[in-house]
N, C-alpha and C positions, 0 to 999 in steps of 0.2 A: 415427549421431551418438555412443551411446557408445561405441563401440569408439575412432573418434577425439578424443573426449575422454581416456579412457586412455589413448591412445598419447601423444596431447599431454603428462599429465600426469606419463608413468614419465619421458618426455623431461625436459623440464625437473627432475624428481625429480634424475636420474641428472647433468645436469649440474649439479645445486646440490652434490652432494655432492661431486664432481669438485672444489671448489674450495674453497681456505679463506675464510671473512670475514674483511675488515680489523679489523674489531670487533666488540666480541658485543654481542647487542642488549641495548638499554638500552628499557624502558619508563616513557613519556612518561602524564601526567593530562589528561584531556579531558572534554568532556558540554556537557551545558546544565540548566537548570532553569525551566522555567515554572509559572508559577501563575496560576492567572484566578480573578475574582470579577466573576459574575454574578447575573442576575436572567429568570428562564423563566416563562412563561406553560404552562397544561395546557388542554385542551379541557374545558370541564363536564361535558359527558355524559360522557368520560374517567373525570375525575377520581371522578365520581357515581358510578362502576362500580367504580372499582378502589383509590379512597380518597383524601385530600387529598394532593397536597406541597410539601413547602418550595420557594418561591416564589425567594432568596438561596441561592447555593451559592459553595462554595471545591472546585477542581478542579486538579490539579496534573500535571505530565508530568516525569519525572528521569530523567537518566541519566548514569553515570560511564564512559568510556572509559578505558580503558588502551591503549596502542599503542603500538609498537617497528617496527625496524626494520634490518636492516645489507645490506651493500654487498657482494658475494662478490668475492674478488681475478679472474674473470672479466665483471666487471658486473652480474651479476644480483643484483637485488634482492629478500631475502627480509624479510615483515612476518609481523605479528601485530596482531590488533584483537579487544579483549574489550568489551562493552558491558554494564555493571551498571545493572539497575532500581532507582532511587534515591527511590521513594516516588512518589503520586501515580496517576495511570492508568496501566493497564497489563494488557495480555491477555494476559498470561506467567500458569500458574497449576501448571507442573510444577517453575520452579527462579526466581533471581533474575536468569538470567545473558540478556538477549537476541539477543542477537547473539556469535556466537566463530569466527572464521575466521583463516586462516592466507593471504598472498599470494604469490604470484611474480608478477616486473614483469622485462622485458628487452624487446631490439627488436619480439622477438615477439609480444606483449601484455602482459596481465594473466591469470593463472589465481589462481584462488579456490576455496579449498577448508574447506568445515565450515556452519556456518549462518548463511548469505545469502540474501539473495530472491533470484530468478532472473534471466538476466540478462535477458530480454525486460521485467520491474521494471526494473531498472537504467538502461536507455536510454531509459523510458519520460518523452512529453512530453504537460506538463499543460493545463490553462488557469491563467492566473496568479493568485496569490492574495496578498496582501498578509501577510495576517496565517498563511497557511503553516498552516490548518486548515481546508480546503476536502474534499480528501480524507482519507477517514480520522480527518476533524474529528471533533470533540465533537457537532457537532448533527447529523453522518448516523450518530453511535453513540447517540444517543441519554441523552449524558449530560446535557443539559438538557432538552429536550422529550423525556418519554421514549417511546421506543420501545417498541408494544405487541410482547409475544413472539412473537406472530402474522404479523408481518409482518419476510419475508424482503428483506433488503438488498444490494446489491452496493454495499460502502461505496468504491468507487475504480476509478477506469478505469484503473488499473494490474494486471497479470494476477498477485495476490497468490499464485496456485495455489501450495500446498506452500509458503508462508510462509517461517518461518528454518529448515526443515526442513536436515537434512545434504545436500549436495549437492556436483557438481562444477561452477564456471562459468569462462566463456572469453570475456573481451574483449581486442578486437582493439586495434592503433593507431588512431589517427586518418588514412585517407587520404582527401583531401582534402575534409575535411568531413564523411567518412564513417564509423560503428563499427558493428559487428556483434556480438553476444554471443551467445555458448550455453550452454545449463546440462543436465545430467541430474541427475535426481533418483530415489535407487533407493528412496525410501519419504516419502511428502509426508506419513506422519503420526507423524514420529517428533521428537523434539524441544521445540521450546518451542508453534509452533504445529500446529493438526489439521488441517492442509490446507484443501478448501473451504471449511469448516464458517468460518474464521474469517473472511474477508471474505464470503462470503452464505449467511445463515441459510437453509438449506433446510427447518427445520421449519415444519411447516404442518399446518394442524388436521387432514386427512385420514391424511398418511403418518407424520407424527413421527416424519422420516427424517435420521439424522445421517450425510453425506455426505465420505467421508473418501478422498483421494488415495491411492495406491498410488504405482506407477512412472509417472515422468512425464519428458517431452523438453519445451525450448522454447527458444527463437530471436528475438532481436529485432534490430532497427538503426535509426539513427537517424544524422541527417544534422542539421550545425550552419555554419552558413555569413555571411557579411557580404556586399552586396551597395550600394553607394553608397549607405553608410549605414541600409542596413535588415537589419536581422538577419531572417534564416529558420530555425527548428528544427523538425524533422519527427523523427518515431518510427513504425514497427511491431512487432508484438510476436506472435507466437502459441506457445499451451503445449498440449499433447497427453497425455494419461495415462489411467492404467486408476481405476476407482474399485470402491473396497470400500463398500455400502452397508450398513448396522449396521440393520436397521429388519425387523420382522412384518409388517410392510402389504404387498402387492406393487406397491399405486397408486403405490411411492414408491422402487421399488428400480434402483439405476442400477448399469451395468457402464463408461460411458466416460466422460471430462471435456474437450470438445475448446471450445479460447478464441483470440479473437483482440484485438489493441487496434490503434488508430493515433490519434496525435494533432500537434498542427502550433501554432507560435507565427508571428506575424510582430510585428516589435519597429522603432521610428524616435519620434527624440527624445523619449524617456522614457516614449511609450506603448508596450502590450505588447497586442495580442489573440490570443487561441487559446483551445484546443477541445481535445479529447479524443472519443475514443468505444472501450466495452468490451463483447465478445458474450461470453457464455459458454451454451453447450449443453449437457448432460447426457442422456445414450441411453440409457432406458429397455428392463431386459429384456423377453425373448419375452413380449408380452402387456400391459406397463405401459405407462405413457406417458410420453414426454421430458419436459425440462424446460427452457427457455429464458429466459434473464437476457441484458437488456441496462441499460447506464449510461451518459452522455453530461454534459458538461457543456464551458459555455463563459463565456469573463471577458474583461473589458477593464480593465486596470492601468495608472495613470500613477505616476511615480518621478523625484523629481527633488529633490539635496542628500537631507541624510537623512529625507526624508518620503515616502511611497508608501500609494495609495488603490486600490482594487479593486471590480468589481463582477461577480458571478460567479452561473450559475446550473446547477444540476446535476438531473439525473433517472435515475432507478433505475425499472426494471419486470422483476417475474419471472411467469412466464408457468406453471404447473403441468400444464396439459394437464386431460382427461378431466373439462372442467366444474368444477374445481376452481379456487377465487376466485385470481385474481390480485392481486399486491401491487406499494404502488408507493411512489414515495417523493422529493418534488417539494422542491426547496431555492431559495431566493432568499438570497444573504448581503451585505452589504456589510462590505467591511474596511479596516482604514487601520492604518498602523508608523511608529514615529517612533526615528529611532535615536537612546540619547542619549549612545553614548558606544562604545567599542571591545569589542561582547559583549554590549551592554547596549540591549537594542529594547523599547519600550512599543509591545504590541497591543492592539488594539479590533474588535469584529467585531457587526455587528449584522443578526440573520437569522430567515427564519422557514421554518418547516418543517412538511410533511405526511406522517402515515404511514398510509394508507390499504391497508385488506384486503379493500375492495371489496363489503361487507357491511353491515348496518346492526347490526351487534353493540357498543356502545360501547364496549367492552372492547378491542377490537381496531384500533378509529379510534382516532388522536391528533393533533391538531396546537397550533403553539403560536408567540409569539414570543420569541427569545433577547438580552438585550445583554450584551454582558461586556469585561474591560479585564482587561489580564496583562502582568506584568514577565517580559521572556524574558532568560535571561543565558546566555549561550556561553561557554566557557573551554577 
């Protein structure tokens, strides 16, 4: 795979330069901004262990795009996309910048090169969510109900491995119905994010083991179709790589990271139902024990005029091996969007959530209910 990822790339390299652009690229403003105000529930025994908290919270998500783009005097399309962290949440903690890649787009596909998720991410199909914070959301990070640090999460049935890490990726066209994406990555811990470490917490009371990608291969496709009026969308996804384990303990030291996803919608007059599901493995050196994560979730969405309502539920379990407590992480949410204007969406999400370590330690249980309401603006 990589060898043919480089060949793909010096290729199209060699014929961008082969040609002049009709015009130099000009860089366009983009982003969004959201903000919620909420109200979270904490478990007592929780709270009683690890101290009171503010009940009202203000939580915010920003981001500024810049993007360009021109047109080579033989067709090919070259871009540029910068994504700046603009206040608010955010798991960026080495720069401001999250996202910076560079495109090529011709008959031939799309290649993408710099930090992008992967493309088996890319093609990835969800279960549908109204309010567009199911995965990844606020309540499986634990910004509301919070997450004890004990308990390991796989926040998304998309295969996050090596994050916005530098990378090469390869989508294809669409035939008919059909994409295919590949990506190599020659280092998943380089960049803005640390590899596994950031979609599931592998620390846990025994190994307090920080789990970090090296080289990594992965591959996904996904199929998009209409059918006398019913829409079908399917995805699979799997990512392959070496892991460097940063950790003293040996209960906790891993050499491999092998993952797969698939998920499917089916869509007819304004309802939407689908699913998702994500394994991820970890292989344990001569002597330790594996480590296995799975996450699943499934929603039914209706949409109709600018109004759409969701109901969606998801589940996380990681598995440690060797007697050592497993963690889990059970979500019930409902959601509802009301658009009120071109960019301009009112969300509401009301959920409730368990983060179980499988213990009777209070410190390491939490669960709780969430409501919240947030102005999202697109531009």
């Amino acid at each position: 795979m990589k060898k043919i990822l480089f060949a793909t790339t010096a290729l199209i390299a060699f014929g961008a330069t082969a040609a002049q652009a009709a015009e130099p690229i000009k860089l366009q403003l983009g982003g969004y901004s959201k903000w919620w105000v909420g109200y979270a529930s904490q478990d007592d025994s929780f709270e009683r262990a690890t101290g009171d908290r503010t009940a009202v919270d203000v939580q915010g998500d920003n981001e500024v795009f810049f993007k360009g783009s021109t047109t080579l005097d033989n067709g090919i399309k070259i871009g540029i996309d910068v994504q700046l962290e603009a206040g608010g949440s955010t798991s960026d903690t080495t720069d401001s910048i999250d996202e910076s890649y560079v495109t090529v787009d011709g008959g031939f596909g799309r290649v993408i090169l710099g930090t992008e998720n992967n493309g088996a991410y890319l093609l990835h199909v969800s279960a549908p969510d109204a309010a567009s914070n199911l995965d990844e959301g606020g309540l499986i990070e634990g910004q509301w109900v919070v997450r004890p640090g004990q308990v390991g999460v796989l926040s998304t049935t998309a295969i996050l491995t090596g994050g916005d890490s530098e990378k090469i990726t390869y989508v294809s066209p669409s035939f008919a119905g059909f994409t295919v994406g590949a990506s190599y990555i020659p280092d998943g811990g380089t960049e803005d994010d640390r590899g596994v470490t950031n979609n599931s917490t592998t620390t846990n009371a025994a190994g307090n083991a920080t789990v970090n990608i090296n080289e990594a291969y992965g591959a996904g496709a996904a199929y998009n179709n209409t059918f006398g009026g019913v829409g079908v969308k399917a995805s699979v996804g799997y990512v392959v790589g070496d892991v460097n384990s940063n950790t003293t303990a040996t209960t906790s030291a891993y050499t491999s990271d092998e993952e797969w996803s698939a998920g499917a919608q089916l869509s007819y007059a304004g309802f939407t139902l689908g699913g998702s599901y994500r394994s991820q493995e970890l292989e344990g050196k001569r002597g330790t024990s594996d480590q296995e994560g799975k996450v699943w979730n499934v929603g039914l969405q209706y949409a109709t005029g600018p109004f759409a309502v969701s109901l969606a539920y998801m589940q996380s379990n990681i598995e440690y091996g060797r007697g050592v407590t497993d963690d889990d992480m059970t979500l019930y949410q409902l959601s509802g969007k009301y658009n009120m204007g071109p960019g301009v969406d009112m969300l509401a999400t009301i959920g409730h959530i368990e983060f179980d370590n499988n213990n009777a330690v209070a410190a390491q249980n939490n669960e709780g209910w969430a409501a919240m309401t947030a102005l999202s603006l697109a531009f």
